[in-house]
Backbone atoms as SQL, in Angstrom:
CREATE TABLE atoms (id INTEGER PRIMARY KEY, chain TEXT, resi INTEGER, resn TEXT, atom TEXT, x REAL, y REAL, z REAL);
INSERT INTO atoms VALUES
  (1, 'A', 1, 'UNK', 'N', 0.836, -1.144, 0.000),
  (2, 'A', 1, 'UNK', 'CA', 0.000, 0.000, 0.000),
  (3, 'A', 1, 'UNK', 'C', 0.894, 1.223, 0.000),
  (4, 'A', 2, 'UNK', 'N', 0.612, 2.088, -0.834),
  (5, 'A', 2, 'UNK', 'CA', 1.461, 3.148, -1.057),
  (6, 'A', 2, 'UNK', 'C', 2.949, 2.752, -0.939),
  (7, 'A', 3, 'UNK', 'N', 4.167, 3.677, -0.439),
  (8, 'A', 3, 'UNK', 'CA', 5.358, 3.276, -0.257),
  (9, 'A', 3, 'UNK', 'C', 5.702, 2.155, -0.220),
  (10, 'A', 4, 'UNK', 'N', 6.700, 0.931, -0.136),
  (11, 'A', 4, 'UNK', 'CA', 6.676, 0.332, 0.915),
  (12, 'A', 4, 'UNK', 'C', 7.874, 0.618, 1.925),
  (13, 'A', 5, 'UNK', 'N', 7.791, -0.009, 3.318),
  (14, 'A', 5, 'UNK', 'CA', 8.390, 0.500, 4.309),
  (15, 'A', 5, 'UNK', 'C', 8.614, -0.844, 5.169),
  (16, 'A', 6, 'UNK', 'N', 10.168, -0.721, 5.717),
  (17, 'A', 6, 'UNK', 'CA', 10.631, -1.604, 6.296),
  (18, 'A', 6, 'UNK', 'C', 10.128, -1.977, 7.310),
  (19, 'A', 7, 'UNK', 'N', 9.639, -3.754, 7.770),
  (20, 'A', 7, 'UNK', 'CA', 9.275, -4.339, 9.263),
  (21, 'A', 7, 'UNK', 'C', 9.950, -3.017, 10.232),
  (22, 'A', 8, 'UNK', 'N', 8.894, -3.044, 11.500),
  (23, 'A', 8, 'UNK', 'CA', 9.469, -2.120, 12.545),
  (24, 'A', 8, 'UNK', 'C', 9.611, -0.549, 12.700),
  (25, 'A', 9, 'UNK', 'N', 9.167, 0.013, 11.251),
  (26, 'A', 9, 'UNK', 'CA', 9.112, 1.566, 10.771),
  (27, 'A', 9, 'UNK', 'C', 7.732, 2.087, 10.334),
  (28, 'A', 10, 'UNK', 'N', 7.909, 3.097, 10.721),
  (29, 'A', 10, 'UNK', 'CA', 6.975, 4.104, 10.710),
  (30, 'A', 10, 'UNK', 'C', 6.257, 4.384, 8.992),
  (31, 'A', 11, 'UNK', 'N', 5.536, 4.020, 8.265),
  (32, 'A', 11, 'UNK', 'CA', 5.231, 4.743, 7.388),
  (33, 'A', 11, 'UNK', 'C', 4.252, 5.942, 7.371),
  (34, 'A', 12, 'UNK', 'N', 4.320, 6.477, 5.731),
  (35, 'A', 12, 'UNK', 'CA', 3.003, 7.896, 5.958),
  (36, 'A', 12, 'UNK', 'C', 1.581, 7.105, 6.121),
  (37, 'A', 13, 'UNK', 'N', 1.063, 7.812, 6.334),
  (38, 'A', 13, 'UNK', 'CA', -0.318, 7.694, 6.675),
  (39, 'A', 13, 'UNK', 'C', -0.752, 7.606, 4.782),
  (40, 'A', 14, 'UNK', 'N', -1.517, 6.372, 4.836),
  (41, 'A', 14, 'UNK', 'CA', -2.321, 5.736, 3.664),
  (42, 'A', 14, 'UNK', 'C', -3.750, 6.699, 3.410),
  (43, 'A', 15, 'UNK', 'N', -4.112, 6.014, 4.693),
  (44, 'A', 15, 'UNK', 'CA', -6.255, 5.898, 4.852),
  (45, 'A', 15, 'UNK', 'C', -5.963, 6.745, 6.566),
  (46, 'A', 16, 'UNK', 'N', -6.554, 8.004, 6.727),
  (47, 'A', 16, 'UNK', 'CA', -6.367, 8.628, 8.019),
  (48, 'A', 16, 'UNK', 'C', -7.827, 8.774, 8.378),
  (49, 'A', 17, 'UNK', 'N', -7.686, 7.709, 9.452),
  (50, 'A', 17, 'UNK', 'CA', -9.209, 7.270, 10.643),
  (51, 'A', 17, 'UNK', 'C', -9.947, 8.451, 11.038),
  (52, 'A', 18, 'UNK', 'N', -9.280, 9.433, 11.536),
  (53, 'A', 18, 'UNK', 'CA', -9.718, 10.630, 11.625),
  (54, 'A', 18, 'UNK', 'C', -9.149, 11.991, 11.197),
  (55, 'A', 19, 'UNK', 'N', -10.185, 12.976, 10.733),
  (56, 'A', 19, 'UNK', 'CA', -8.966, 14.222, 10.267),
  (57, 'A', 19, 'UNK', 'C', -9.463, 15.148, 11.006),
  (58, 'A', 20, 'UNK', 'N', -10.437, 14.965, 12.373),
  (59, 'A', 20, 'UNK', 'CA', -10.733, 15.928, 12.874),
  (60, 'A', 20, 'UNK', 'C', -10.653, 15.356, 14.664),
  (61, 'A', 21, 'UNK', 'N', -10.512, 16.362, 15.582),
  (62, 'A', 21, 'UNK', 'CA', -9.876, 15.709, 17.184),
  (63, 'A', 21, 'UNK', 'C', -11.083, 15.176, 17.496),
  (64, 'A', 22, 'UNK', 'N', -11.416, 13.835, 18.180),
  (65, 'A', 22, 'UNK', 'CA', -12.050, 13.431, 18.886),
  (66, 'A', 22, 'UNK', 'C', -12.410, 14.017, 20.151),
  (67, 'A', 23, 'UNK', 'N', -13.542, 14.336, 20.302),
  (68, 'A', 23, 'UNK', 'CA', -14.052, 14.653, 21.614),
  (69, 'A', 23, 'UNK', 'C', -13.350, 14.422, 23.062),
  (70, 'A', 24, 'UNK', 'N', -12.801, 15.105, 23.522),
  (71, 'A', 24, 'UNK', 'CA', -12.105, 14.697, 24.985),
  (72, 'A', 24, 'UNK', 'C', -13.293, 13.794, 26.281),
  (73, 'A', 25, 'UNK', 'N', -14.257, 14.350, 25.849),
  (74, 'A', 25, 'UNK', 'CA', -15.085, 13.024, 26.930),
  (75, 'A', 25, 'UNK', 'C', -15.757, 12.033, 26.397),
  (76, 'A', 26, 'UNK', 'N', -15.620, 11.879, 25.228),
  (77, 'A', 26, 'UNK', 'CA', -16.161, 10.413, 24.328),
  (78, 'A', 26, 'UNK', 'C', -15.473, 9.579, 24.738),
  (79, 'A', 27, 'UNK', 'N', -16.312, 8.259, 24.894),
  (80, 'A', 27, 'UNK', 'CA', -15.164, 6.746, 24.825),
  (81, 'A', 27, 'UNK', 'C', -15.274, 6.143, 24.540),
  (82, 'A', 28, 'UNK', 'N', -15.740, 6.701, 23.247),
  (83, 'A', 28, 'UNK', 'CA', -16.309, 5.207, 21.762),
  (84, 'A', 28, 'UNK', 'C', -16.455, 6.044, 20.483),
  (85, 'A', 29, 'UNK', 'N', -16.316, 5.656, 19.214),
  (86, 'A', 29, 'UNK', 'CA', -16.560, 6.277, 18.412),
  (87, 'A', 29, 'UNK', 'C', -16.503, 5.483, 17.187),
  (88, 'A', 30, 'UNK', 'N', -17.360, 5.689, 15.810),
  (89, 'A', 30, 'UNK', 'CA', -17.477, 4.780, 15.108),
  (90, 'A', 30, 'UNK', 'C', -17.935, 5.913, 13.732),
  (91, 'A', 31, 'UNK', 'N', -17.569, 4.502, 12.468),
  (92, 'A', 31, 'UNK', 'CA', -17.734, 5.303, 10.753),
  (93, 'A', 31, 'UNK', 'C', -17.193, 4.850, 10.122),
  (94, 'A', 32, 'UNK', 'N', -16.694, 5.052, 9.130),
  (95, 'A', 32, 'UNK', 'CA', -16.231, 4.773, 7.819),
  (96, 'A', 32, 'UNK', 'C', -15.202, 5.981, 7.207),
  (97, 'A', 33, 'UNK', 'N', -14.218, 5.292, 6.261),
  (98, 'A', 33, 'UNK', 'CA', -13.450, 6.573, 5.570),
  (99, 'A', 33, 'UNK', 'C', -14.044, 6.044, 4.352),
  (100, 'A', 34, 'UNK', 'N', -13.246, 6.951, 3.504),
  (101, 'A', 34, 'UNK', 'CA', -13.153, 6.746, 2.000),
  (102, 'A', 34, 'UNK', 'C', -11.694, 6.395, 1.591),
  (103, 'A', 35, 'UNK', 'N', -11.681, 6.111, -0.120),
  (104, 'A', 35, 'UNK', 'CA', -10.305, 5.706, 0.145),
  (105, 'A', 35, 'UNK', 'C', -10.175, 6.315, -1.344),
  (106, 'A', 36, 'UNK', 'N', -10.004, 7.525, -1.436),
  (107, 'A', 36, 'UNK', 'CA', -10.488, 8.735, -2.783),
  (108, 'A', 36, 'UNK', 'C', -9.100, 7.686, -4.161),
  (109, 'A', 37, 'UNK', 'N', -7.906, 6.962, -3.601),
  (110, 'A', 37, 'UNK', 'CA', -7.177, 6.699, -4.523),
  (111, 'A', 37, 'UNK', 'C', -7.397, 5.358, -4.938),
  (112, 'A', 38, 'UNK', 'N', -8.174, 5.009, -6.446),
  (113, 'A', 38, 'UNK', 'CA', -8.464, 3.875, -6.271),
  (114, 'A', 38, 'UNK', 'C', -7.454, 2.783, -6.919),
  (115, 'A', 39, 'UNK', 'N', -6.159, 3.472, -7.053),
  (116, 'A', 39, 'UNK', 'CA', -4.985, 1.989, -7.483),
  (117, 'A', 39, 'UNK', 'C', -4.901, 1.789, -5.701),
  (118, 'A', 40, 'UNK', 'N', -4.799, 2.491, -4.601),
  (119, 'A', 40, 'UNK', 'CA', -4.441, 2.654, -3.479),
  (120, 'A', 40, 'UNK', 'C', -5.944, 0.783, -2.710),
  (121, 'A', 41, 'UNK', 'N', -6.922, 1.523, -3.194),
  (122, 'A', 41, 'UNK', 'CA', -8.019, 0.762, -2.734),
  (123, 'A', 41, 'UNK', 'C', -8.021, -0.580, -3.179),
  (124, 'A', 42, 'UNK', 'N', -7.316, -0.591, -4.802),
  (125, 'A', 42, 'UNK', 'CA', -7.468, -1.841, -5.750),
  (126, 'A', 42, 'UNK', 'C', -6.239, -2.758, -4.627),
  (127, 'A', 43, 'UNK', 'N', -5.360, -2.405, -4.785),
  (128, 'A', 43, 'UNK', 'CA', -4.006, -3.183, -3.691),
  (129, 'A', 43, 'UNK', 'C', -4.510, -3.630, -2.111),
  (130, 'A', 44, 'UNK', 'N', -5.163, -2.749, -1.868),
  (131, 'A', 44, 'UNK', 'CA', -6.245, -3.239, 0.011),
  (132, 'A', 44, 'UNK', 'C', -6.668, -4.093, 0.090),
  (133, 'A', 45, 'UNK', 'N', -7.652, -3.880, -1.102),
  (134, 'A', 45, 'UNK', 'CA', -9.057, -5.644, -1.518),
  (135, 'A', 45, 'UNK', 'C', -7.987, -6.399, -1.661),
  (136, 'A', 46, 'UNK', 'N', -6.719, -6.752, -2.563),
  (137, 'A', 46, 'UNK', 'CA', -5.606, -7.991, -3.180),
  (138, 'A', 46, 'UNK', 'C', -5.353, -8.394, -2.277),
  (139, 'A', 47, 'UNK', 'N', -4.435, -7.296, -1.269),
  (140, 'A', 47, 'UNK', 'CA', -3.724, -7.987, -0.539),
  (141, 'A', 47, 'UNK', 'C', -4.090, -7.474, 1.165),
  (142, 'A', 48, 'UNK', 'N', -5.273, -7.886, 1.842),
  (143, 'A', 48, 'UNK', 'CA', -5.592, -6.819, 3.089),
  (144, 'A', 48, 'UNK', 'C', -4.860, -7.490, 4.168),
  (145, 'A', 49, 'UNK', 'N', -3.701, -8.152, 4.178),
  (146, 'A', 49, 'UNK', 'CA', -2.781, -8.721, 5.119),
  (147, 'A', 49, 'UNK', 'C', -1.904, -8.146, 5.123),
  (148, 'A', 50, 'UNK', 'N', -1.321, -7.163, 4.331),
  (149, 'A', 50, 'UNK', 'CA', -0.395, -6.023, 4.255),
  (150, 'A', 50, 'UNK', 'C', -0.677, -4.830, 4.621),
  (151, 'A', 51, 'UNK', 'N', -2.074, -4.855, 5.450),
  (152, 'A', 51, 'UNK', 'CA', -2.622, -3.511, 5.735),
  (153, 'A', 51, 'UNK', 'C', -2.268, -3.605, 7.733),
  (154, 'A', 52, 'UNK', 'N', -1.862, -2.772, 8.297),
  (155, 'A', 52, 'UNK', 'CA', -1.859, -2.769, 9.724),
  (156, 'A', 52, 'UNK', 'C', -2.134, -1.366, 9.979),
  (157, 'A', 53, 'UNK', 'N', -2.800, -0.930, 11.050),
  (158, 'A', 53, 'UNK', 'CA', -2.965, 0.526, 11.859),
  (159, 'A', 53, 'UNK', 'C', -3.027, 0.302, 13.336),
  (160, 'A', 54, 'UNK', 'N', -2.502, 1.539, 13.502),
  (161, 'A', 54, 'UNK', 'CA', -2.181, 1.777, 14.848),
  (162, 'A', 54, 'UNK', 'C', -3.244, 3.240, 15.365),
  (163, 'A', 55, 'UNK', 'N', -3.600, 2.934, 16.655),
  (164, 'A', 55, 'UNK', 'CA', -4.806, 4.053, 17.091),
  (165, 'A', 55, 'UNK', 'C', -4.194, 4.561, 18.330),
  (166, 'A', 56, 'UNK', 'N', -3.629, 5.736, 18.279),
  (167, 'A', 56, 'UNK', 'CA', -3.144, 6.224, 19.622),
  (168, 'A', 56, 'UNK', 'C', -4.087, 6.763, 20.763),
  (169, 'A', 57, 'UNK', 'N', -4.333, 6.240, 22.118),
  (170, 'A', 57, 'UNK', 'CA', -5.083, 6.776, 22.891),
  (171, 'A', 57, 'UNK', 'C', -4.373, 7.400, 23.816),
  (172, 'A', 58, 'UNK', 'N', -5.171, 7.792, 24.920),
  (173, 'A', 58, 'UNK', 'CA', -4.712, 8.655, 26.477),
  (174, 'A', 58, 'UNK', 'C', -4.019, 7.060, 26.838),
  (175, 'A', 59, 'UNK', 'N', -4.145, 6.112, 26.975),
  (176, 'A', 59, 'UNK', 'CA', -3.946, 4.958, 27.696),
  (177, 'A', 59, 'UNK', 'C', -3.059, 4.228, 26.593),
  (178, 'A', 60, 'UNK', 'N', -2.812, 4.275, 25.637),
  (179, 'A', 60, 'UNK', 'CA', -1.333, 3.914, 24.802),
  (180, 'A', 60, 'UNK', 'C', -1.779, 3.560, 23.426),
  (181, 'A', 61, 'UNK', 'N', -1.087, 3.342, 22.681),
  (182, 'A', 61, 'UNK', 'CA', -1.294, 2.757, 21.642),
  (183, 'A', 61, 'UNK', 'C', -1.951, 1.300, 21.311),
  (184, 'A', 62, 'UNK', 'N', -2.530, 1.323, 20.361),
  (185, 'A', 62, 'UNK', 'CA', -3.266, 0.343, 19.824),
  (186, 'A', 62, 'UNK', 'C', -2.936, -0.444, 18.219),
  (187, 'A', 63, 'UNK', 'N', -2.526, -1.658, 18.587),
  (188, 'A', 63, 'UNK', 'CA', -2.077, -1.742, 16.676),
  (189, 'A', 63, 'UNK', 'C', -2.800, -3.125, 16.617),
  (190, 'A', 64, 'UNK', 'N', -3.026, -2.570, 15.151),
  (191, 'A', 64, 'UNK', 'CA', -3.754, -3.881, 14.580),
  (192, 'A', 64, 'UNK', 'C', -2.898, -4.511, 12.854),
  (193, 'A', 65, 'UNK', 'N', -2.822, -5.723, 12.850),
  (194, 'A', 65, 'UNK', 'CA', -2.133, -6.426, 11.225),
  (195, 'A', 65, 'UNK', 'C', -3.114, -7.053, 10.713),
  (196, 'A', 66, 'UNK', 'N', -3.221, -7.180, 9.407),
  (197, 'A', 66, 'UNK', 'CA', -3.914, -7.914, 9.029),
  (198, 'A', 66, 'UNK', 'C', -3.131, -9.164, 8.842),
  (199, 'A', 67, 'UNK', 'N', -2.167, -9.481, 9.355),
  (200, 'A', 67, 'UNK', 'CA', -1.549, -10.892, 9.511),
  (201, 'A', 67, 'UNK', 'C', -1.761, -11.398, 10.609),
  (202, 'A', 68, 'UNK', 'N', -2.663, -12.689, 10.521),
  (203, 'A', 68, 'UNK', 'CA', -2.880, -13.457, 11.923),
  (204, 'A', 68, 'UNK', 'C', -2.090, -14.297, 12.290);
């Protein structure tokens, strides 16, 4: 997906979960993005085991792979 980037490193942001601050007293939140680039979208559907995100909270980070 976009770049690629070495195990263990940081890449740019692909698909960004949110582009606006979450509410400071919410503690749940839910939706959908878009994914406006569609060679970007066509490579997601192929291969969605190469896709991982990470969700930073007050209480730490959160990461998810699509490799089980």
């Amino acid at each position: 997906m976009g770049a690629a980037v070495s195990v263990g490193k940081n890449g740019a942001v692909q698909v960004p979960l949110f582009t606006t601050p979450v509410p400071q007293n919410g503690f749940a939140v839910s939706g959908s993005v878009g994914v406006p680039d569609t060679a970007l979208l066509k490579q997601i559907q192929k291969h969605p085991a190469g896709l991982y995100a990470n969700l930073y909270t007050a209480e730490g980070r959160l990461d998810w792979s699509g490799h089980h």
